[in-house]
C-alpha positions as CSV (number, residue, x, y, z in Angstrom):
1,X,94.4,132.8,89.8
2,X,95.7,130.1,88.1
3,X,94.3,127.9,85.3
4,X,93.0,124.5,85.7
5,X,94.6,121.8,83.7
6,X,94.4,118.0,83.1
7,X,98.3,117.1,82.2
8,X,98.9,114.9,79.7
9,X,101.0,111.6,80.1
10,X,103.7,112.9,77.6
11,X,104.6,116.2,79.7
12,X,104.6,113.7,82.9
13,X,107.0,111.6,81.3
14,X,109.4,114.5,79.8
15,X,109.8,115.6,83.2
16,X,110.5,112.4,85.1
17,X,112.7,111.7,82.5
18,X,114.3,115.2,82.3
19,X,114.2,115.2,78.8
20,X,114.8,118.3,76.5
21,X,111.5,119.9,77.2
22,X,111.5,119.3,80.9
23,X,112.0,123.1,81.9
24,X,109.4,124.5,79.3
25,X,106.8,121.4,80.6
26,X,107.8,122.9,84.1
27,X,107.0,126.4,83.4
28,X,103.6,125.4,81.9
29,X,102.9,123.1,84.8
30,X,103.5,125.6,87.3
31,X,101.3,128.6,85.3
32,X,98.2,125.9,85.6
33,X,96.6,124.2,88.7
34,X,96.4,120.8,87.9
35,X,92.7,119.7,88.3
36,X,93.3,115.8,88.6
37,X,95.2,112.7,87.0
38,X,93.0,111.2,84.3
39,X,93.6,106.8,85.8
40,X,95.0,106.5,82.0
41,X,97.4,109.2,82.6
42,X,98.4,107.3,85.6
43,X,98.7,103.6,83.7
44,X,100.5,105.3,80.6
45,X,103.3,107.0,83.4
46,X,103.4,104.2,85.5
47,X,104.4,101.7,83.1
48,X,106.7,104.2,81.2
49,X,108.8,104.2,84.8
50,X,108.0,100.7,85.4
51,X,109.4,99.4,82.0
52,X,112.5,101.3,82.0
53,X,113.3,101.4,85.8
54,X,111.6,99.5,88.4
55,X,108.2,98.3,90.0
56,X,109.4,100.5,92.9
57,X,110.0,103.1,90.9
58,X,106.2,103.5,89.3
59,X,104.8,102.7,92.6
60,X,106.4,106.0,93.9
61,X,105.2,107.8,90.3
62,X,101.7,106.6,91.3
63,X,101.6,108.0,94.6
64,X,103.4,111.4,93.7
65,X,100.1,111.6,90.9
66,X,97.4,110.8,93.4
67,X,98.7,113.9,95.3
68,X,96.8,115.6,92.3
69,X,93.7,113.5,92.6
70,X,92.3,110.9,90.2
71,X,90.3,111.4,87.3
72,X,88.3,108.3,86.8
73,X,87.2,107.3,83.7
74,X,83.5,107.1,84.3
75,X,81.0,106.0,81.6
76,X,80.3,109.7,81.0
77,X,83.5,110.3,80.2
78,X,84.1,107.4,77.3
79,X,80.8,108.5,76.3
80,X,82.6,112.3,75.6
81,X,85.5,111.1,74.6
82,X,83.5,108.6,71.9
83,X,82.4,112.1,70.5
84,X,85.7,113.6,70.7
85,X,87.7,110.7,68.8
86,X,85.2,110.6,65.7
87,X,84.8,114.8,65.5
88,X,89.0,114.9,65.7
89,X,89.9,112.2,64.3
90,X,92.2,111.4,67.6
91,X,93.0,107.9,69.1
92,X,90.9,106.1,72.0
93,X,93.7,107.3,74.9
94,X,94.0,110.9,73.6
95,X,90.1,111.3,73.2
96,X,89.9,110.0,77.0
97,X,92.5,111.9,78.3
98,X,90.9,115.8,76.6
99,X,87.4,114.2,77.3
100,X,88.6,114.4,81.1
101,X,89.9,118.4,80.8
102,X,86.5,119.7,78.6
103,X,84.2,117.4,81.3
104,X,86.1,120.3,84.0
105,X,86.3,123.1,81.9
106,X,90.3,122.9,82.4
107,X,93.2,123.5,79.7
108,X,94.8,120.0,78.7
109,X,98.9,120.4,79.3
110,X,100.3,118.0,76.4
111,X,103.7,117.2,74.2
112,X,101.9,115.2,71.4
113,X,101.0,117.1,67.8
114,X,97.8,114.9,67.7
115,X,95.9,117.5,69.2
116,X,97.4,120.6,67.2
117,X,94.2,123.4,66.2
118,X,92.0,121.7,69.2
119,X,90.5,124.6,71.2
120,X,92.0,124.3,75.5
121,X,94.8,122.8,74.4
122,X,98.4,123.7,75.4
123,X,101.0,122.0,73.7
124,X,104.8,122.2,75.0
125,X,107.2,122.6,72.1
């Protein structure tokens, strides 16, 4: 069985974008079961797309991440990730993003260094 994870907006990105990473962020994509799309995962992707292609082209990006399921960030949530940001040290969007994979138990899928030494965290290199 596979692991749940929450993907960060970073792997998302690296393999719209097909960047250097894409394969590897592939390869960890398809070893997990993704468990939802945190709504700021969704904003930070969409207007990624949206900035450097189209309107068109993030509507599409949205709809291909609802095929996961939304996350919402519910007040339970900030609340977790209020106690994430201050015990890590991390930044409002981060400390959302991993509050939404601990609230499920699920490994967060992530390109960014911020979270290095955090427990359930996979980072692509």
């Amino acid at each position: 069985m596979k692991d749940l994870a929450v993907v960060d907006s970073s792997v998302w990105i690296e393999l719209l974008g097909k960047g250097k990473l894409a394969k590897k962020c592939a390869a960890a994509l398809q070893s997990h079961k993704v468990a939802g799309v945190p709504s700021l995962v969704t904003y930070e992707v969409c207007r990624k797309v949206q900035s450097k292609l189209s309107a068109e082209h993030a509507l599409s990006v949205a709809a291909m991440l609802r095929q996961y399921g939304i996350l919402d960030l519910t007040d339970q949530i900030a609340l977790l990730a209020v106690d994430l940001s201050l015990e890590h040290k991390i930044p409002m969007a981060d400390s959302i993003v991993l509050a939404h994979a601990r609230e499920i138990g699920a490994t967060l899928l992530t390109m960014d260094n911020d979270f290095a030494k955090l427990d359930g965290v996979l980072i692509v290199r």
